[in-house]
ROVOTOR-250037 format. One line per 3 residues: number of its first residue (from 1); for each residue y, z, x of C-alpha. Coordinates in steps of 0.001 Angstrom, whole numbers, plus 500000, padded with zeros to 6 digits. Layout:
N
NUM> Y Z X  ...
# end
This chain:
98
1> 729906 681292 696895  725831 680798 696535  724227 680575 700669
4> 722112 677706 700863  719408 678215 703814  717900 674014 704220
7> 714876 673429 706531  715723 672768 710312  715466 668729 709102
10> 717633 668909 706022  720233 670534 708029  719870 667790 710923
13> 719944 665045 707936  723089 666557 706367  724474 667607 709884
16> 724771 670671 708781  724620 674309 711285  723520 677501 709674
19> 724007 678329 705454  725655 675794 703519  728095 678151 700851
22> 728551 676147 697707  731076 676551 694739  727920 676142 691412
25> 729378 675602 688104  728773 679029 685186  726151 679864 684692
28> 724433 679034 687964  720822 677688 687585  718369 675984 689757
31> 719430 672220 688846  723328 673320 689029  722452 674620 692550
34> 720801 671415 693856  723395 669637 691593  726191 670923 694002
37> 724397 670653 696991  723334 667013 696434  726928 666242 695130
40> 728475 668196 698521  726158 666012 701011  725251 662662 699451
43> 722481 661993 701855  720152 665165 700633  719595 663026 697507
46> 715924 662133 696949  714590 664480 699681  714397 667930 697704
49> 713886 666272 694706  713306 662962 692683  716419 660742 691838
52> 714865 659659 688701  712943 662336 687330  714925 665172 689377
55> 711381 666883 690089  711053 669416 692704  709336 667427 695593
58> 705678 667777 696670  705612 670731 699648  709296 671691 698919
61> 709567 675224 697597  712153 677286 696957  712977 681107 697167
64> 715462 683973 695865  715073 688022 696375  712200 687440 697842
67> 710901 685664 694854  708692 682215 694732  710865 679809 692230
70> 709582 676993 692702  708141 676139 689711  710622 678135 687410
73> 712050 675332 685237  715863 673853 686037  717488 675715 684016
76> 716643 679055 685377  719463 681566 686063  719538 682147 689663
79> 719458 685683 690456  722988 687758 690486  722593 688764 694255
82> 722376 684718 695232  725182 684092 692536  727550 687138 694129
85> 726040 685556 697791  725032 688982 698863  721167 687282 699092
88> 720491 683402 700117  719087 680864 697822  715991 679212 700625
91> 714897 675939 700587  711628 675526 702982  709060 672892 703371
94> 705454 674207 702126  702972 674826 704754  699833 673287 704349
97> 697022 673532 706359  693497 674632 707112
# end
């Protein structure tokens, strides 16, 4: 089971408390992750990424290992420690400021 760590308003939306553990089809990539997740709780559609173009939103990043990946393509392996759920998969609103 992959841990899913959502933003304190994702969880609200998908009334959600704590990780979400999700069952991600072989081999376990990025789009197969949010895949399962979307598919899981309906409403998180269109708020991590596009409907249409499936695009990572603006100021929605994602981490692994300690790793930035947001901007790894969708078909990037997720990391065996997230896949064996020893690490979380984190999805966090970019902060922005000045």
């Amino acid at each position: 089971m992959i841990r899913v760590v959502l933003p304190y308003h994702l969880r609200t939306l998908a009334s959600v408390d704590g990780e979400v553990l999700l069952e991600v089809k072989s081999p376990a990539t990025l789009s197969g992750l949010l895949d399962a997740l979307e598919t899981r709780h309906p409403v998180l559609r269109g708020t991590i990424r596009d409907q249409i173009t499936l695009q990572r939103r603006p100021f929605v990043r994602f981490f692994a290992c300690k790793e930035d990946l947001s901007h790894d393509p969708p078909d990037t392996a997720l990391p065996e420690t997230v896949v064996a759920g020893r690490e979380p998969f984190l999805i966090m609103g970019a902060l922005a400021g000045g």
